[in-house]
C-alpha positions in Angstrom: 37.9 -115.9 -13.6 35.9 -118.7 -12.5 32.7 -116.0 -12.1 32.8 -114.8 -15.3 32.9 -118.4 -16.5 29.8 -119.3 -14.6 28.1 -116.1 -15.6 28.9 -116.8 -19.0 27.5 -120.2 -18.8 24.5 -118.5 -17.5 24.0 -116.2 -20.5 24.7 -119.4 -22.8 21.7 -121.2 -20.9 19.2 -118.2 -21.1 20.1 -118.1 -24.4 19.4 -121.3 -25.4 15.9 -121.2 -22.9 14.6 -118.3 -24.4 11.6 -119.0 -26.4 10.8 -117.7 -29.8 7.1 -116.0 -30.2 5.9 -115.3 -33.9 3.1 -112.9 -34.4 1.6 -111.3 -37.6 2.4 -107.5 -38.3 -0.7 -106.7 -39.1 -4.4 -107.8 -38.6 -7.6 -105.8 -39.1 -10.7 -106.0 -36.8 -14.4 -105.9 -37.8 -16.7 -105.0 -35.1 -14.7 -104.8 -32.6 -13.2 -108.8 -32.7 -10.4 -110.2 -33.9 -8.0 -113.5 -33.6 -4.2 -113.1 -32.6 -1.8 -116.1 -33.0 1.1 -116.2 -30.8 3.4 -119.4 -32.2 6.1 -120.7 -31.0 8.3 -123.9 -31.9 9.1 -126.7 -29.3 9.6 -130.3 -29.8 7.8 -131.0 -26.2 4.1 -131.1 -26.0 3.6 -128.3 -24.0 0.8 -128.4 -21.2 0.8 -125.4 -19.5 1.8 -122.0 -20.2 0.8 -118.6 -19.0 0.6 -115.3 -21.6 0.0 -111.9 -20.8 -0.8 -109.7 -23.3 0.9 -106.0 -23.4 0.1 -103.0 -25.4 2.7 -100.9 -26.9 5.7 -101.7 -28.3 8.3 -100.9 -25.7 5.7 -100.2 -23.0 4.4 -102.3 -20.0 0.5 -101.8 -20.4 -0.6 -104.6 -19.5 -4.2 -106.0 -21.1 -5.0 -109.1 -20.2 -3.5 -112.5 -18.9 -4.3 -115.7 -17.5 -2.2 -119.4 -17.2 -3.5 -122.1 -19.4 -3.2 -125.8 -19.7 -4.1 -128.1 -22.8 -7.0 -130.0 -21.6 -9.6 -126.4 -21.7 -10.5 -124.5 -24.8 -11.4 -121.1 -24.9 -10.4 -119.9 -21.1 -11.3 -116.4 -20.3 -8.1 -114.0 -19.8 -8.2 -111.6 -16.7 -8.1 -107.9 -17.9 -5.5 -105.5 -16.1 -7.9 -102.8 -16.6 -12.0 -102.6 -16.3 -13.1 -101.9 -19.2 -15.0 -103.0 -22.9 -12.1 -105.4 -23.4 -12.5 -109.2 -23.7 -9.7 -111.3 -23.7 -10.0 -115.6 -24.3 -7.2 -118.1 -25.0 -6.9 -121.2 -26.3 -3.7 -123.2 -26.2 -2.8 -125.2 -29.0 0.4 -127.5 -30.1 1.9 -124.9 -32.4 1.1 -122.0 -29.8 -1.8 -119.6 -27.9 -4.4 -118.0 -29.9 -6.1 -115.1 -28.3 -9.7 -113.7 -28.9 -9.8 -110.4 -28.1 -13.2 -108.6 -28.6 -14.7 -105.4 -27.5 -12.0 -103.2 -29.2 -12.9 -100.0 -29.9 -10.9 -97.7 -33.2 -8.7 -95.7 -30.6 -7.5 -99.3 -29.4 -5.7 -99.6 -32.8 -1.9 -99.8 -31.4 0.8 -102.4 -31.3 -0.1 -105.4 -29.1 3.0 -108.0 -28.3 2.2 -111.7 -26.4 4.4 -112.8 -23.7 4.5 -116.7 -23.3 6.5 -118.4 -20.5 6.2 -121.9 -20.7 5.4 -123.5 -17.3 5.1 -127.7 -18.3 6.9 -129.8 -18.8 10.5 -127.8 -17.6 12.4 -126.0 -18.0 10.8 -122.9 -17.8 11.0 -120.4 -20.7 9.5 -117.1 -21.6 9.3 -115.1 -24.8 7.9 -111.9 -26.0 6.8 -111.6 -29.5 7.6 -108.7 -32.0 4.6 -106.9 -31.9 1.7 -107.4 -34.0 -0.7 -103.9 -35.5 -4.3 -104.5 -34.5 -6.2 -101.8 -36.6 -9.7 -101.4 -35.8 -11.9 -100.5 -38.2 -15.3 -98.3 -37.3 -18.3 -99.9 -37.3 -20.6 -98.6 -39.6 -24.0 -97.0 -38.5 -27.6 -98.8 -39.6 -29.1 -96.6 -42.3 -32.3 -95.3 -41.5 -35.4 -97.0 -43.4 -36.4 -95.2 -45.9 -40.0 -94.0 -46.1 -42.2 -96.6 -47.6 -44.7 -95.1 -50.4 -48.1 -96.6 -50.2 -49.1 -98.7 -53.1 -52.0 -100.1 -54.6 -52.7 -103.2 -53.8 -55.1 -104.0 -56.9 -54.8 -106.3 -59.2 -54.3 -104.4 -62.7 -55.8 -107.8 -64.3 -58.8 -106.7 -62.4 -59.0 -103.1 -63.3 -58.8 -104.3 -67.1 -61.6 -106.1 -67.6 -63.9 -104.0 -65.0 -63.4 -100.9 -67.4 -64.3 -102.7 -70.4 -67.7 -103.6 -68.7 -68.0 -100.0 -67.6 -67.9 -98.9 -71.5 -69.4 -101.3 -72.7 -72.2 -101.0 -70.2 -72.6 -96.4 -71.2 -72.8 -98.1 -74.9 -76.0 -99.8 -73.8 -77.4 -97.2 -72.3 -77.2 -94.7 -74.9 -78.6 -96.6 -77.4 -81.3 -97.5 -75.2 -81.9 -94.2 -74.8 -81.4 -93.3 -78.5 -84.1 -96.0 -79.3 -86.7 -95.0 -76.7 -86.3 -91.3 -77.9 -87.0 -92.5 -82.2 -89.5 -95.0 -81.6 -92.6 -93.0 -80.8 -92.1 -90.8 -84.0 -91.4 -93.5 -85.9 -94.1 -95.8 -84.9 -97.2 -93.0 -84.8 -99.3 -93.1 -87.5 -99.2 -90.4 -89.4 -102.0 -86.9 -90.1 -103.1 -88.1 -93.6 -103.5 -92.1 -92.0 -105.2 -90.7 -88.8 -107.7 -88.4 -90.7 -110.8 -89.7 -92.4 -110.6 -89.7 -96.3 -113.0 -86.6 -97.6 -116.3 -88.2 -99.3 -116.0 -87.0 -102.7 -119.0 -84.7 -103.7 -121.1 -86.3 -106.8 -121.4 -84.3 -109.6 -125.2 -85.5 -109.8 -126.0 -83.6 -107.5 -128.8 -81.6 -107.8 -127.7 -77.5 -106.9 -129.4 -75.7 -104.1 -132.1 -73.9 -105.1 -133.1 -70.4 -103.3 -136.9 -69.5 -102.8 -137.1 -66.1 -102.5 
């Protein structure tokens, strides 16, 4: 009688010890980064904890884990595995979040945090429900397109440039149309030129023939 009392007592205790983690259900990453918040709800400051991060939601895959303490921001996780997978915590008073980067789309899966609270005692630990990390592919740069030369003048140039270029044909034909009529019209003319006929006088005297 008196064990199961004592092992009752001990259940009661866990019970009350056991720490409660919140996660999100679902989050989305964008190249290959994203923030997880692992809350909890203590009325203690709490100084030092240690999470472990696990993939799967009834597995034991392990990702990444580390022990952190208030007074360091951003400490770098160890990874279970080597791989493309970053891990960084930061402990906060409502909780640890983690920075997890290097996520690749066939990582999207169910991802749970494990806190156990190390200071000030007593020691608990608690596992969160599991939060849906979807990874979404990066896209690919485009190619450049093909850039089309262009021309590089000034069509306030080319404007008044052509005008001149008429205006400048004008001139020349009628220079030339000028040069071609002035020698016609500035020769004298035949009847001006020739010397007037000396009109014969009717006094006269005929010619006479000596035969």
């Amino acid at each position: 009688m008196n064990l199961r009392l004592v092992a009752l007592l001990s259940l009661c205790v866990s019970a009350l010890r056991a720490l409660k983690v919140y996660q999100p259900y679902r989050i989305h990453g964008r190249d290959g980064q994203l923030q997880l918040n692992c809350s909890y709800r203590l009325h203690a400051r709490v100084e030092e904890v240690h999470v472990t991060l696990y993939r799967g939601m009834h597995g034991d895959q392990r990702v990444c884990s580390s022990t952190l303490n208030h007074t360091a921001s951003w400490q770098p996780l160890q990874a279970q595995q080597q791989g493309l997978i970053h891990c960084m915590a930061e402990l906060r008073p409502s909780g640890v979040v983690l920075l997890i980067s290097g996520l690749q789309v066939e990582d999207t899966d169910f991802y749970r945090c494990m806190v156990e609270v190390l200071y000030p005692p007593p020691y608990q630990k608690g596992t969160g429900n599991g939060t849906l990390l979807h990874i979404q592919e990066t896209p690919s740069c485009p190619e450049p397109e093909p850039q089309t030369e262009e021309s590089t003048e000034d069509p306030t140039v080319l404007i008044p440039a052509a005008m001149i270029a008429v205006i400048t044909v004008c001139i020349v034909i009628i220079v030339a149309v000028i040069v071609k009529v002035s020698p016609a019209g500035c020769a004298p003319s035949l009847q001006e030129r020739a010397p007037a006929a000396r009109p014969v006088s009717r006094s006269a005297s005929p010619l006479r023939c000596f035969c």
